[in-house]
Biopython code that builds the backbone (N, CA, C, O; Angstrom):
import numpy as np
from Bio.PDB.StructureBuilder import StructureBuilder

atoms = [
    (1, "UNK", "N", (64.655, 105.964, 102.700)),
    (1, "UNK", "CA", (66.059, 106.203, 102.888)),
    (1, "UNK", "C", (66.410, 107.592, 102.354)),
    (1, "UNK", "O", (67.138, 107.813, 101.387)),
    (2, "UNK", "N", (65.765, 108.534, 103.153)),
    (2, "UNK", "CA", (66.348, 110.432, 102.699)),
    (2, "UNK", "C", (67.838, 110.032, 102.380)),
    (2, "UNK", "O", (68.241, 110.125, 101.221)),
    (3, "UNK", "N", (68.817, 109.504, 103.581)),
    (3, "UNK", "CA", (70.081, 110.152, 103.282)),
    (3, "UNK", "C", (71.158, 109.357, 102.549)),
    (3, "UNK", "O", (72.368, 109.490, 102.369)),
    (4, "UNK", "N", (70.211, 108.468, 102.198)),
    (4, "UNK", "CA", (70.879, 107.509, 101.210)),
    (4, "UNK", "C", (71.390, 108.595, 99.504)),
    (4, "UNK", "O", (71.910, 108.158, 98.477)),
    (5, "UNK", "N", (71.131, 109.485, 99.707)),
    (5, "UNK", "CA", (71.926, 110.126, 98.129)),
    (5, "UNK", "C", (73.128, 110.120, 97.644)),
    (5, "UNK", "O", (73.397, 109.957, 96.454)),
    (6, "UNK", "N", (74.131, 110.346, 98.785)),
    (6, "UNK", "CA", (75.273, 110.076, 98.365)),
    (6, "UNK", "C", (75.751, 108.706, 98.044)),
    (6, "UNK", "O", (76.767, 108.576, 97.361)),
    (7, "UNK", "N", (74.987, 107.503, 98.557)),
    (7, "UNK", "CA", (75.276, 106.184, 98.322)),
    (7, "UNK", "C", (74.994, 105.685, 97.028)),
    (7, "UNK", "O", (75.727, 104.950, 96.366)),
    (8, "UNK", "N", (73.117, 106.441, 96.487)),
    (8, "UNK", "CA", (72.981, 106.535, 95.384)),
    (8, "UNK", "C", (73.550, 107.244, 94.061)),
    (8, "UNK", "O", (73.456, 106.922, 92.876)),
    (9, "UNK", "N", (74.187, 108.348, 94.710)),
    (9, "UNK", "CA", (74.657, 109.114, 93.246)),
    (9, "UNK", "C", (76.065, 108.083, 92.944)),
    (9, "UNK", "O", (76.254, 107.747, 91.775)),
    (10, "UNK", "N", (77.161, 107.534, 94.160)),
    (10, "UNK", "CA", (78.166, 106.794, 93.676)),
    (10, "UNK", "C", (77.839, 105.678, 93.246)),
    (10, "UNK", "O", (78.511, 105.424, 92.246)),
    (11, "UNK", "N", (76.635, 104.299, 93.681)),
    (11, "UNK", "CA", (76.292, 103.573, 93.233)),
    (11, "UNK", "C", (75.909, 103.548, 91.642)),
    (11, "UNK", "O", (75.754, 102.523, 90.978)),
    (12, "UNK", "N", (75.787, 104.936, 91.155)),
    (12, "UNK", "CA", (75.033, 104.851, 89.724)),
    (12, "UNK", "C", (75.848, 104.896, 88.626)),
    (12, "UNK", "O", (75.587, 104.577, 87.466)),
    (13, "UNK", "N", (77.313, 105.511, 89.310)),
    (13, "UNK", "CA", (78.524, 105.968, 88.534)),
    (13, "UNK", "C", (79.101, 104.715, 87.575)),
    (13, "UNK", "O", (78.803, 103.536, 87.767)),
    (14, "UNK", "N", (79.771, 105.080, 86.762)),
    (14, "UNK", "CA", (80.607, 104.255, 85.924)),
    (14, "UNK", "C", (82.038, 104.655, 85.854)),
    (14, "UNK", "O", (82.366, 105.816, 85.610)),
    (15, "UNK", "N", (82.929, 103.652, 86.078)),
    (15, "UNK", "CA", (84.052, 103.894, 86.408)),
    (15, "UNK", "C", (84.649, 104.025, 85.277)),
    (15, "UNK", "O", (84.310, 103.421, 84.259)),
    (16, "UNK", "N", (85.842, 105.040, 85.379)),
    (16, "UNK", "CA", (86.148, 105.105, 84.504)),
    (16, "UNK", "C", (87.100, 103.898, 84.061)),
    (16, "UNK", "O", (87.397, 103.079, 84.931)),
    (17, "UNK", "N", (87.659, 103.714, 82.608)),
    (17, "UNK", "CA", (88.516, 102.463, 82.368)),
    (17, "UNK", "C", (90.221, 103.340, 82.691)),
    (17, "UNK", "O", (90.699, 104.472, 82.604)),
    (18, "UNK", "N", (90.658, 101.905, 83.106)),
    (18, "UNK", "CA", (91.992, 102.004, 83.529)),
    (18, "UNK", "C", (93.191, 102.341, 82.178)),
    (18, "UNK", "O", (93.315, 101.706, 81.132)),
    (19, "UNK", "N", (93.821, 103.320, 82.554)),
    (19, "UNK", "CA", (94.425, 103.847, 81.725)),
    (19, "UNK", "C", (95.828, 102.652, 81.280)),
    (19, "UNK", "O", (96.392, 102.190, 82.272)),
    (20, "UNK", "N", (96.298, 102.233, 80.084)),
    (20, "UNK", "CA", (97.302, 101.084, 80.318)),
    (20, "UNK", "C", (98.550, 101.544, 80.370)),
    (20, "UNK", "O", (99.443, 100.782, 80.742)),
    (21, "UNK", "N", (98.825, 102.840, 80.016)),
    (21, "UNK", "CA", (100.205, 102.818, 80.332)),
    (21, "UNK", "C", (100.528, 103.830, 81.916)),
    (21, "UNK", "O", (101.641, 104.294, 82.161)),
    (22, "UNK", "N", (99.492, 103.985, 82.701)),
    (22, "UNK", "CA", (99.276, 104.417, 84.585)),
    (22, "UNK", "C", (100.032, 103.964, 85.229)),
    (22, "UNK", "O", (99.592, 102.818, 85.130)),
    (23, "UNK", "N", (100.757, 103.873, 85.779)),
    (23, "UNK", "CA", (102.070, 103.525, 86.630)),
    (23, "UNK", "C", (103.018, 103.130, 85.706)),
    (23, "UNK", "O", (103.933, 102.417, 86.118)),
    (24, "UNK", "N", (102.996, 103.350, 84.901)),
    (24, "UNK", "CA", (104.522, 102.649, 84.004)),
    (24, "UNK", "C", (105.594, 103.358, 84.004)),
    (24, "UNK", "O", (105.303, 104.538, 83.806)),
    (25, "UNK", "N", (106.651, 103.199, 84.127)),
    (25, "UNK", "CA", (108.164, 103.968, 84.377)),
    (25, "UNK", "C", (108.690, 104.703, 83.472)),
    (25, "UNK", "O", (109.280, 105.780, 83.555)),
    (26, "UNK", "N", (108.274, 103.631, 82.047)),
    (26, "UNK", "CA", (108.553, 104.224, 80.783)),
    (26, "UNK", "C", (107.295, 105.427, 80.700)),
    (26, "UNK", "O", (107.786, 106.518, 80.407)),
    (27, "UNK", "N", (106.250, 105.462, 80.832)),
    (27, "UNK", "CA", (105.589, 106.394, 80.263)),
    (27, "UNK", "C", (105.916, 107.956, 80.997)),
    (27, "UNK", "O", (106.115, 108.258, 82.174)),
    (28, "UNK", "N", (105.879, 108.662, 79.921)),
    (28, "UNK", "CA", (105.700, 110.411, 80.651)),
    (28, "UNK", "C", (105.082, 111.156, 80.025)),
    (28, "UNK", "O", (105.487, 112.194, 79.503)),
    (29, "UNK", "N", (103.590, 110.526, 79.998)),
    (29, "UNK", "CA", (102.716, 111.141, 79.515)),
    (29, "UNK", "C", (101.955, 112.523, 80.302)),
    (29, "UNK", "O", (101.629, 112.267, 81.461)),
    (30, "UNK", "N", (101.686, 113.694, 79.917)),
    (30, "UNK", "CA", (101.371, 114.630, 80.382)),
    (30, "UNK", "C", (100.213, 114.991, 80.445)),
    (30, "UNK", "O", (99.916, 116.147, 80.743)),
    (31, "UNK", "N", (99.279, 114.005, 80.157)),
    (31, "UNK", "CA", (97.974, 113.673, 80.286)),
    (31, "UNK", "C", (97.579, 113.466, 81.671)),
    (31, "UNK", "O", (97.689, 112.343, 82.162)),
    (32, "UNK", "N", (96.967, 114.796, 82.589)),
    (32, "UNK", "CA", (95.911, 114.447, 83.810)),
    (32, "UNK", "C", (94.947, 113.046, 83.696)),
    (32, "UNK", "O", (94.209, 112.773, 82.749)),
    (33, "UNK", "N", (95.155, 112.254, 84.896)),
    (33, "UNK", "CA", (94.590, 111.159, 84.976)),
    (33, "UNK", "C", (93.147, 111.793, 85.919)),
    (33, "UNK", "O", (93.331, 112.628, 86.805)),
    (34, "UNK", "N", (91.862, 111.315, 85.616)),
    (34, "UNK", "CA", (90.876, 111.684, 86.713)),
    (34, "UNK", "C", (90.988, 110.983, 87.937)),
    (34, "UNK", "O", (90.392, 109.918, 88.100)),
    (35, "UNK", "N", (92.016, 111.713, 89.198)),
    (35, "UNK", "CA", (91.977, 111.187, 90.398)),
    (35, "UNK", "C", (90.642, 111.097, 91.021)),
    (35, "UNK", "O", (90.338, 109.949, 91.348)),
    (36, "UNK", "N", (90.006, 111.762, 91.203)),
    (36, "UNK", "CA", (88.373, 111.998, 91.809)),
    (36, "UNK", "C", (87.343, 110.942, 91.434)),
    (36, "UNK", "O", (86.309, 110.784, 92.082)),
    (37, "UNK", "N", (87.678, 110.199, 90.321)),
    (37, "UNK", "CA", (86.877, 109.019, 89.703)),
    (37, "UNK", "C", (86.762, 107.972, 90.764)),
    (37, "UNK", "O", (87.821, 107.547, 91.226)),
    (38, "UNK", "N", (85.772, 107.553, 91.163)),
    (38, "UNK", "CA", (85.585, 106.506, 92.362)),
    (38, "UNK", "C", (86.096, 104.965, 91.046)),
    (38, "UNK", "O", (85.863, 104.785, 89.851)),
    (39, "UNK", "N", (86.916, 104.100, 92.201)),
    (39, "UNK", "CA", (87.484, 103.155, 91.406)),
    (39, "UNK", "C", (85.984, 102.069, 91.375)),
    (39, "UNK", "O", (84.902, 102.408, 91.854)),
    (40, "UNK", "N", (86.225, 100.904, 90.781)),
    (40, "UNK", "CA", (85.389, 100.134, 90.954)),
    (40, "UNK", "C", (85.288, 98.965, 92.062)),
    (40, "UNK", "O", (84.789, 97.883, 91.751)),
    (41, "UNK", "N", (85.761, 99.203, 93.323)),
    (41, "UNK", "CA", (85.618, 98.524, 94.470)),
    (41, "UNK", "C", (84.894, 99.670, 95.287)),
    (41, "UNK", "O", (83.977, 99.425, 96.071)),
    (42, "UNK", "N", (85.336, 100.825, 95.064)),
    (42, "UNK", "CA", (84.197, 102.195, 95.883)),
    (42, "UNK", "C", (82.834, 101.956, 95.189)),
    (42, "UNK", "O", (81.912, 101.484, 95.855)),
    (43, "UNK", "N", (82.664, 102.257, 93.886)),
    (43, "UNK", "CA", (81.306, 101.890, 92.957)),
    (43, "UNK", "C", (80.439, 100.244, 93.700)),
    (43, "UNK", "O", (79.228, 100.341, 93.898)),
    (44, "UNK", "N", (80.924, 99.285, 93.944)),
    (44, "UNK", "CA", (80.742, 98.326, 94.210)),
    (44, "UNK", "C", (80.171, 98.402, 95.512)),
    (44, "UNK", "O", (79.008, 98.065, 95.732)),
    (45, "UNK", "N", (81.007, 98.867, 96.451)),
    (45, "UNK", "CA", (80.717, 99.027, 97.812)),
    (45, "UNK", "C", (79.610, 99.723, 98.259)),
    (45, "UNK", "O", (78.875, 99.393, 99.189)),
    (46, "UNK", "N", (79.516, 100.809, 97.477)),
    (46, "UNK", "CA", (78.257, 101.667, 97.411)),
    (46, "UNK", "C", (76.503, 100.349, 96.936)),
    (46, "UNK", "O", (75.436, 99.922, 97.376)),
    (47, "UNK", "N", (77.060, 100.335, 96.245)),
    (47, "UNK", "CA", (75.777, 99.297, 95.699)),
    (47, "UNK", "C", (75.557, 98.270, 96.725)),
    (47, "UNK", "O", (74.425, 97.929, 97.068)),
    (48, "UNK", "N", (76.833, 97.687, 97.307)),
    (48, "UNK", "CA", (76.369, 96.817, 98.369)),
    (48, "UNK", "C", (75.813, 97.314, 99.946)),
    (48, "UNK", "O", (75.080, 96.583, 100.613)),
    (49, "UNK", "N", (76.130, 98.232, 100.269)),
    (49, "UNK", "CA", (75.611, 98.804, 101.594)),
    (49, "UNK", "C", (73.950, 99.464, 100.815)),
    (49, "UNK", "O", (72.902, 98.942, 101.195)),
    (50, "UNK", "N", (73.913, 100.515, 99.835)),
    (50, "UNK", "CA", (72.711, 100.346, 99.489)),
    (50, "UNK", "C", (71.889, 99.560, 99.576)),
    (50, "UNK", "O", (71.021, 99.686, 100.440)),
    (51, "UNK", "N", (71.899, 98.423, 98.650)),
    (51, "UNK", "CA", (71.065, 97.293, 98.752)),
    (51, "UNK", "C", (70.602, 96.556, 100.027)),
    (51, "UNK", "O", (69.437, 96.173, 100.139)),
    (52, "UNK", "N", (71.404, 96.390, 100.856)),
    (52, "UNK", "CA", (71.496, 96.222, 102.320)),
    (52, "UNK", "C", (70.361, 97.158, 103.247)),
    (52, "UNK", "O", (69.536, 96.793, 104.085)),
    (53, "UNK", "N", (70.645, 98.295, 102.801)),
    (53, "UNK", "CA", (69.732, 99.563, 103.511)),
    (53, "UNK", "C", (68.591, 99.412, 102.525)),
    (53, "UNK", "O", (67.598, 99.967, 102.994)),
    (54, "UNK", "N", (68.404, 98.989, 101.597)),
    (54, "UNK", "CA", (66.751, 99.279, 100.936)),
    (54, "UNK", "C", (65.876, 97.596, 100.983)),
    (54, "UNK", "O", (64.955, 97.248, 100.244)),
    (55, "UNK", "N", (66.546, 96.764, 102.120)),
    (55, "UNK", "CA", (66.064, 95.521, 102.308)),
    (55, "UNK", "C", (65.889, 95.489, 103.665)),
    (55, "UNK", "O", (66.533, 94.902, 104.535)),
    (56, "UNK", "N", (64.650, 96.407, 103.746)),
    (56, "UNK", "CA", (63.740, 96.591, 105.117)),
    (56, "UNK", "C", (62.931, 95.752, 105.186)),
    (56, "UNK", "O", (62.135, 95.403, 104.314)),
    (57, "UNK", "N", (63.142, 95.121, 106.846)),
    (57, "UNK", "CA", (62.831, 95.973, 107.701)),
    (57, "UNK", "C", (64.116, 95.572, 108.646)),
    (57, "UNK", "O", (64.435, 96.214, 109.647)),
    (58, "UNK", "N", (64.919, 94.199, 108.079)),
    (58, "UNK", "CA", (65.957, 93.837, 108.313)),
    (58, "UNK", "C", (67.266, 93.789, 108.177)),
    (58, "UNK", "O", (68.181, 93.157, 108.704)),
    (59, "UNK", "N", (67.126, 94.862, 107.082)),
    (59, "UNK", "CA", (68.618, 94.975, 106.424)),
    (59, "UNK", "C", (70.086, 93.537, 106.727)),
    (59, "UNK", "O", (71.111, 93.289, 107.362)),
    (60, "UNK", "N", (69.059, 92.971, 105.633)),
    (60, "UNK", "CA", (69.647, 91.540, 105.117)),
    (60, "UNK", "C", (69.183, 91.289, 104.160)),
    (60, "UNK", "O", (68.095, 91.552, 103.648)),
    (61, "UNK", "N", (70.435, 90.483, 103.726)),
    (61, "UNK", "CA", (69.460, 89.810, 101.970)),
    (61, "UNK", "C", (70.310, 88.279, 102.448)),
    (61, "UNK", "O", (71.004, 88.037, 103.435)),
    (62, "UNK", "N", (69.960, 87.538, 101.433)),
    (62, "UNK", "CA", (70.249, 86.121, 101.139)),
    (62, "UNK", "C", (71.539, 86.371, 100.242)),
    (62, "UNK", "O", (71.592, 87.259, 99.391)),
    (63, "UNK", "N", (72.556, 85.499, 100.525)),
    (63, "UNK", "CA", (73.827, 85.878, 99.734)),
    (63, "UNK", "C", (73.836, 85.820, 98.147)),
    (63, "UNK", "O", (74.468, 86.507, 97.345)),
    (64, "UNK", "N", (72.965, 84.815, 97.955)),
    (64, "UNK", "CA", (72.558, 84.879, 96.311)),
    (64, "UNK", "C", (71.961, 85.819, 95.832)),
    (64, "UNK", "O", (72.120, 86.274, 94.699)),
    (65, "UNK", "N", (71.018, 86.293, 96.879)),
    (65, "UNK", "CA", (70.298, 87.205, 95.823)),
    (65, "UNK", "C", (71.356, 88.746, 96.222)),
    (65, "UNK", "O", (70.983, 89.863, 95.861)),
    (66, "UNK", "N", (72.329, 88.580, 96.801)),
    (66, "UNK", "CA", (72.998, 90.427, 97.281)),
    (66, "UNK", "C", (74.005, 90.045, 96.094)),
    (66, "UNK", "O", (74.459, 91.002, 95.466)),
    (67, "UNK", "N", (74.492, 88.489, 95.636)),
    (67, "UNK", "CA", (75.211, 88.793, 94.562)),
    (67, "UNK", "C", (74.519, 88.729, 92.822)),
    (67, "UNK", "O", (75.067, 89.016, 91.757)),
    (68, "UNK", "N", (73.293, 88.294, 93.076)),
    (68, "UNK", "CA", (72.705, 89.090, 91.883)),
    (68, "UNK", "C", (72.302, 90.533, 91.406)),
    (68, "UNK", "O", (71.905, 91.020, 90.348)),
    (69, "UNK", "N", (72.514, 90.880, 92.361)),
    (69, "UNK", "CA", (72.016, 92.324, 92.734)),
    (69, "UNK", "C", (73.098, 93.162, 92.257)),
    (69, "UNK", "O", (73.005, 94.121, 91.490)),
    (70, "UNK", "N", (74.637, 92.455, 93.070)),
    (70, "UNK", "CA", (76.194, 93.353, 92.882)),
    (70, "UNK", "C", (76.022, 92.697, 90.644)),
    (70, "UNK", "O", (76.142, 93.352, 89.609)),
    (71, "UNK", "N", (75.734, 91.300, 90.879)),
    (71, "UNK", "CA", (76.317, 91.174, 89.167)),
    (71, "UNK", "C", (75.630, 91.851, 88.288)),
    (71, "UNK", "O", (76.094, 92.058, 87.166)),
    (72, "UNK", "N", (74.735, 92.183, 88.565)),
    (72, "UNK", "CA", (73.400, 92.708, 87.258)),
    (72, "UNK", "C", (73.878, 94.230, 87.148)),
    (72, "UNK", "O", (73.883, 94.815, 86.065)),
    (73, "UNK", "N", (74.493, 95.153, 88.986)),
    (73, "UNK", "CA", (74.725, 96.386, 88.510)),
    (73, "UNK", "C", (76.177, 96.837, 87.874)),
    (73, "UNK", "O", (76.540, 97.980, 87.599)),
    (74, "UNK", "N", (77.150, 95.173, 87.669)),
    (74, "UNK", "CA", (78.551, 95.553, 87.588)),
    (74, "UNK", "C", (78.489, 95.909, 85.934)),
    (74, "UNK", "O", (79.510, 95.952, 85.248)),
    (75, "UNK", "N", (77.441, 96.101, 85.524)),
    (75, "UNK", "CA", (77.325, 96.236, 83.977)),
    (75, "UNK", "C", (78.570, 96.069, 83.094)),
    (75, "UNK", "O", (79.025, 94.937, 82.931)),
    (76, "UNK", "N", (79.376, 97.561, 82.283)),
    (76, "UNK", "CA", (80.248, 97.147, 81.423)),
    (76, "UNK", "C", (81.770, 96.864, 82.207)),
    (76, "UNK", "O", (82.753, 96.727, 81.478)),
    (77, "UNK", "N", (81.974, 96.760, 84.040)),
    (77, "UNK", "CA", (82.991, 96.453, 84.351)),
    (77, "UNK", "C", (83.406, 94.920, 84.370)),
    (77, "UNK", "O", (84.500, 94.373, 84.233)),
    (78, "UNK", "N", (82.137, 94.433, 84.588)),
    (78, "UNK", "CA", (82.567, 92.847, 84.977)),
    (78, "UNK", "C", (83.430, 92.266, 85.540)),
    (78, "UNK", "O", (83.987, 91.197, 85.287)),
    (79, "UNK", "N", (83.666, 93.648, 87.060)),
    (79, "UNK", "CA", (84.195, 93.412, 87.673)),
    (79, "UNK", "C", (83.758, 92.174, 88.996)),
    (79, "UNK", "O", (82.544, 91.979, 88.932)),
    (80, "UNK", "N", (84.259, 91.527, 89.860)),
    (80, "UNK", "CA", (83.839, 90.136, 90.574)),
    (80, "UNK", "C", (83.464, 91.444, 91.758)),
    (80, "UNK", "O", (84.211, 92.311, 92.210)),
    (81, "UNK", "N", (82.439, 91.254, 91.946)),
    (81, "UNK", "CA", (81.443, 91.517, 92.983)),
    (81, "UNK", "C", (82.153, 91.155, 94.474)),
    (81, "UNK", "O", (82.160, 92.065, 95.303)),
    (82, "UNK", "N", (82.722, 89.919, 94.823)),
    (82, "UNK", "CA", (83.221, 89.579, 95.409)),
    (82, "UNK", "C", (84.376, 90.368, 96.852)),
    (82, "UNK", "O", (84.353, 90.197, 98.071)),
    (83, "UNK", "N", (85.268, 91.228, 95.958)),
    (83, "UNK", "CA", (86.075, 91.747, 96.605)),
    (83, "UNK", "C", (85.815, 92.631, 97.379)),
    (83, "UNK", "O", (86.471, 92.811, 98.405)),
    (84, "UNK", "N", (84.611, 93.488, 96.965)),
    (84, "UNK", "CA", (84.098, 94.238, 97.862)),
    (84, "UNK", "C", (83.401, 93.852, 99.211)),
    (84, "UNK", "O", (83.592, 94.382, 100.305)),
    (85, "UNK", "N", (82.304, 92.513, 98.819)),
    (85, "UNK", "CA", (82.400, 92.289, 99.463)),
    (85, "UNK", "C", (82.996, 91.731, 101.070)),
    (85, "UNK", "O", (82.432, 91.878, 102.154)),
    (86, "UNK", "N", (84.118, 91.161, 100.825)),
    (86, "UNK", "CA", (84.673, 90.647, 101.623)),
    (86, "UNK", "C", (85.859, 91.819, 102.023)),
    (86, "UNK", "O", (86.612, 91.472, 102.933)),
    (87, "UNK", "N", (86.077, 93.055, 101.482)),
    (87, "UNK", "CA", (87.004, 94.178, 102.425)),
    (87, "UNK", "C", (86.076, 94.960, 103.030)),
    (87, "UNK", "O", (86.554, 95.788, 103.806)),
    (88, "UNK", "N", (84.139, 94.949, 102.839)),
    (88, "UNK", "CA", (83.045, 95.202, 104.086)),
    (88, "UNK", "C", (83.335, 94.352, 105.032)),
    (88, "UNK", "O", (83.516, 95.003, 106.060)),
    (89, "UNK", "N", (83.501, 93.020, 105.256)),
    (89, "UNK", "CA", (84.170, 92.036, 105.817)),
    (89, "UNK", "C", (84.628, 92.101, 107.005)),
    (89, "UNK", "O", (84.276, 92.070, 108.184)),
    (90, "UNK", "N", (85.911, 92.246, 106.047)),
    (90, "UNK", "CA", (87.270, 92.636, 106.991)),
    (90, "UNK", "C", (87.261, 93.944, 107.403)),
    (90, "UNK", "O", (88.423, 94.290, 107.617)),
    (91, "UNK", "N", (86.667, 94.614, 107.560)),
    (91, "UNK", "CA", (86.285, 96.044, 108.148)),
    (91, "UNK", "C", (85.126, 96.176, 108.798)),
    (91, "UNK", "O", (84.720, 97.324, 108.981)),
    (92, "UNK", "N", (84.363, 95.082, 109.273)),
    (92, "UNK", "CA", (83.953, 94.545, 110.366)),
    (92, "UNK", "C", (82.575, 95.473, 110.142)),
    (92, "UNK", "O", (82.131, 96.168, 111.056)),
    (93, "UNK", "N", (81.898, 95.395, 108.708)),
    (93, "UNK", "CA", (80.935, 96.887, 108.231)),
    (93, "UNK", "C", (79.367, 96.109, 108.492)),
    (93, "UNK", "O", (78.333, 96.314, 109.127)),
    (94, "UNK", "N", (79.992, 95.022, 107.490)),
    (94, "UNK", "CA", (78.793, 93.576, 107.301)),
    (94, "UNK", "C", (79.549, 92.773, 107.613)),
    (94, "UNK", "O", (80.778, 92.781, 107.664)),
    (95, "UNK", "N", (78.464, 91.688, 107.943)),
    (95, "UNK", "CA", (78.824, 89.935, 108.246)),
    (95, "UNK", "C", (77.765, 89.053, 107.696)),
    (95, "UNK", "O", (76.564, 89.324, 107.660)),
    (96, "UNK", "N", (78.406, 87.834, 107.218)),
    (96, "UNK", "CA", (77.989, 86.818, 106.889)),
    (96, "UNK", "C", (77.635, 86.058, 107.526)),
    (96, "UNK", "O", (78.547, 85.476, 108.112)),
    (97, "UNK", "N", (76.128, 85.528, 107.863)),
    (97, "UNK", "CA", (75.748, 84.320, 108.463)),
    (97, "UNK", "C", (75.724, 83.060, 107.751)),
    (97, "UNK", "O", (75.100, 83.087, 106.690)),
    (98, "UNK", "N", (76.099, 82.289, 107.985)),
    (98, "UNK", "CA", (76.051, 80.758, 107.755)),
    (98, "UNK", "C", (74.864, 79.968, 108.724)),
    (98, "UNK", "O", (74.589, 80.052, 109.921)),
    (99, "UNK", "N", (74.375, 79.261, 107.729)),
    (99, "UNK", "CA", (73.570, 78.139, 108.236)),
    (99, "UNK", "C", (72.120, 78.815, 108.521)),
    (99, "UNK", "O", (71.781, 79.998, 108.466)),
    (100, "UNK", "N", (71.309, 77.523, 108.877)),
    (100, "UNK", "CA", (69.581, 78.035, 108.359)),
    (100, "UNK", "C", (69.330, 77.700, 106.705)),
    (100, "UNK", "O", (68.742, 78.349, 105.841)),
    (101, "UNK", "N", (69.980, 76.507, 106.660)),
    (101, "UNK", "CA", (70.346, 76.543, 104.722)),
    (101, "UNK", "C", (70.430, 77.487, 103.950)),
    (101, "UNK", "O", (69.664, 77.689, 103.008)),
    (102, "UNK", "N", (71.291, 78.107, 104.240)),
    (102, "UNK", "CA", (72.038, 79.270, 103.311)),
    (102, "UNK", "C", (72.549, 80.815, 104.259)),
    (102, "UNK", "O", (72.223, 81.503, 105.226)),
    (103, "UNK", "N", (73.337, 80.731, 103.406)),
    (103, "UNK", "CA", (74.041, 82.556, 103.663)),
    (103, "UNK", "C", (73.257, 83.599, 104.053)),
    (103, "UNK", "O", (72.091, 83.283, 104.291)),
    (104, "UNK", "N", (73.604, 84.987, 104.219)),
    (104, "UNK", "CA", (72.833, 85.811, 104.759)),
    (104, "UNK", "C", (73.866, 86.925, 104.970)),
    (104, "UNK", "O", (74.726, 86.872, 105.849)),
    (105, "UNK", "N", (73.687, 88.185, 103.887)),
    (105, "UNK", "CA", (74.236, 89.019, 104.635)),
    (105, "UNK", "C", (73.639, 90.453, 104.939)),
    (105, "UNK", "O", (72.676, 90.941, 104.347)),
    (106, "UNK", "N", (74.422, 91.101, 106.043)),
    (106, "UNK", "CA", (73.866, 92.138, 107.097)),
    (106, "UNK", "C", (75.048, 92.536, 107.874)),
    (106, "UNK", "O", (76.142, 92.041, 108.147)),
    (107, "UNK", "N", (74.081, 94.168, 108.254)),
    (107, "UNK", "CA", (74.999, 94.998, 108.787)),
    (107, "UNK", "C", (75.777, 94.142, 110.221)),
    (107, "UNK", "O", (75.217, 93.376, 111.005)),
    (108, "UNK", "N", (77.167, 94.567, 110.216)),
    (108, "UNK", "CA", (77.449, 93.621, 111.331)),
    (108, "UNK", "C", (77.475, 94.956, 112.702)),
    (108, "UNK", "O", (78.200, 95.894, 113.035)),
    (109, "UNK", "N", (76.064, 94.233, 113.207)),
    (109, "UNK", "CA", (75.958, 95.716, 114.648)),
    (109, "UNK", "C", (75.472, 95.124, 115.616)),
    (109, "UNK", "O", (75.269, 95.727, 116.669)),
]
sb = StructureBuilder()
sb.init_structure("model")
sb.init_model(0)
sb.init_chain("A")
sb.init_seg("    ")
for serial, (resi, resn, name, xyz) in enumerate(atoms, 1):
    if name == "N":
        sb.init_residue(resn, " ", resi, " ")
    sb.init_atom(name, np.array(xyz, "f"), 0.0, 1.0, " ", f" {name:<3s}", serial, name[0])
structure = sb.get_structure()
């Protein structure tokens, strides 16, 4: 996978933590927020189309093992793996097979 780098350099990133007073009405803090920071559903997404592309020759995995894969790299976010998945989904990127006793997911093409 040559052109997989950009998938890898965002997949490796750590997001930054959410600032608590960031949209608040009261705050007017004059502190630059890092817009350019990939959130942690971009970080996520990256890891999941990766993984997908380095599970040749079919680019598919078994749904258990693509969400061991998303939980082991969500390290200190512990963010739910989940959401990403399912807005690849709904953006018609990947699809989920059902049945054959068990899940399955892959590029939807």
């Amino acid at each position: 996978m040559r052109n997989s780098s950009a998938l890898r350099a965002l997949a490796s990133k750590t997001p930054a933590p959410s600032s608590p007073t960031e949209g608040s009405l009261s705050s007017f803090s004059t502190v630059p927020t890092p817009r350019d920071e990939p959130t942690v559903q971009q970080i996520q997404t990256a890891q999941l189309l990766l993984a997908l592309l380095m599970a040749q020759p079919s680019c598919t995995l078994p749904m258990n093992r693509l969400k061991d894969i998303m939980t082991g790299n969500a390290g200190a976010t512990g963010a739910p793996h989940t959401r990403a998945l399912y807005a690849c989904v709904a953006k018609r990127l990947v699809k989920i097979e059902r049945g054959r006793g068990g899940q399955s997911v892959g590029f939807d093409i």
